[in-house]
C-alpha positions as CSV (number, residue, x, y, z in Angstrom):
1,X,8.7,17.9,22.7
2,X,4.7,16.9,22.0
3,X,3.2,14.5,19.3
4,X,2.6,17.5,17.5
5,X,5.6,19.0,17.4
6,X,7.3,15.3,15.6
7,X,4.9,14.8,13.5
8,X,5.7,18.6,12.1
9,X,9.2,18.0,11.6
10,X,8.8,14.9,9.4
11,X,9.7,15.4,6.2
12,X,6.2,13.6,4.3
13,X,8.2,13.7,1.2
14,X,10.7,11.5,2.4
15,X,8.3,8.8,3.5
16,X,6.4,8.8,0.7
17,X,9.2,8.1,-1.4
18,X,9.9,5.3,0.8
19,X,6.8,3.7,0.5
20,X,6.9,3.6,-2.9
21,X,9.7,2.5,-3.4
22,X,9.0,-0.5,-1.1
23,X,5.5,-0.8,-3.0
24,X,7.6,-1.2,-6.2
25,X,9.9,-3.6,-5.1
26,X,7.4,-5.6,-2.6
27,X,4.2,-5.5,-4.4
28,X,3.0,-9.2,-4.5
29,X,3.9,-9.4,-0.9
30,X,2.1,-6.6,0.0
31,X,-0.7,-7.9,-2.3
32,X,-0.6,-11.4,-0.9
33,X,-0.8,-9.3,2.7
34,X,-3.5,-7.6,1.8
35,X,-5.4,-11.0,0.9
36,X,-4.3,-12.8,3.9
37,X,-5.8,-9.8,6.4
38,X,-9.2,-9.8,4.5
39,X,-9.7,-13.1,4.5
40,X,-8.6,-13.0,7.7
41,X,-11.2,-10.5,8.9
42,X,-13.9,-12.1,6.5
43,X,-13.5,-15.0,8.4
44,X,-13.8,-13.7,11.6
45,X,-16.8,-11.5,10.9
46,X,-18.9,-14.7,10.0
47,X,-18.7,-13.7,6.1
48,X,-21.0,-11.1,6.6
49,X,-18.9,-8.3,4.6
50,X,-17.7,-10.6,2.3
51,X,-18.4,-7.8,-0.7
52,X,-17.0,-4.4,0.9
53,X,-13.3,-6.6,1.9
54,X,-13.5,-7.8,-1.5
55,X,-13.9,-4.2,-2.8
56,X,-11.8,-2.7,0.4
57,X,-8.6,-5.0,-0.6
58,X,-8.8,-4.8,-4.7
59,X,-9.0,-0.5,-3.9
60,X,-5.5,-1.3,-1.0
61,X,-3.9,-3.5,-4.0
62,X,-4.2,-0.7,-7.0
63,X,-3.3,1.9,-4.8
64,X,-0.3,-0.1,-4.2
65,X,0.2,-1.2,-7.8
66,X,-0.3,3.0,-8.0
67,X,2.8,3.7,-6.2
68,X,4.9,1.1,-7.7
69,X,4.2,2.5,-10.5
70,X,5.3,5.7,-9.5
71,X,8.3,4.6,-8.3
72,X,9.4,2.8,-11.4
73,X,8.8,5.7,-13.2
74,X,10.9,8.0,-11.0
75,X,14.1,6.1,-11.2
76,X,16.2,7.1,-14.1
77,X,16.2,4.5,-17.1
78,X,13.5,2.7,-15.9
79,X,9.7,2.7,-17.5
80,X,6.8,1.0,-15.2
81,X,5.9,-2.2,-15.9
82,X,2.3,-3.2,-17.7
């Protein structure tokens, strides 16, 4: 069986109900992650790119906060969080 033919039985849904329901449960560490690698990288690239990380790792952290959100609202009973 090839890449190809794995990657076509995966059920997408499935995942991507998985990650959100880790973003929704693990969103500050994901968020504090997502900190650590830019400043990380900003480091190591001499500061040059300070501006795009910044911008990079505040679009990674609302997309996360985005399917959190998501998440929250899915589950029965349960309203997302503001």
């Amino acid at each position: 069986m090839s890449l190809f033919d794995s990657v076509k039985k995966l059920n997408l849904g499935d995942l991507k109900d998985k990650a959100a329901d880790l973003a929704a449960k693990h969103e500050d560490k994901i968020e504090q992650g997502i900190d650590k690698a830019a400043d990380f990288i900003d480091t190591r690239t001499g500061h040059k790119h300070s501006d795009k990380l910044d911008s990079g790792a505040d679009k990674l952290k609302q997309a996360t906060e985005k399917l959190g959100d998501q998440a929250r609202h899915d589950e029965p009973g349960q309203k997302p969080e503001k």
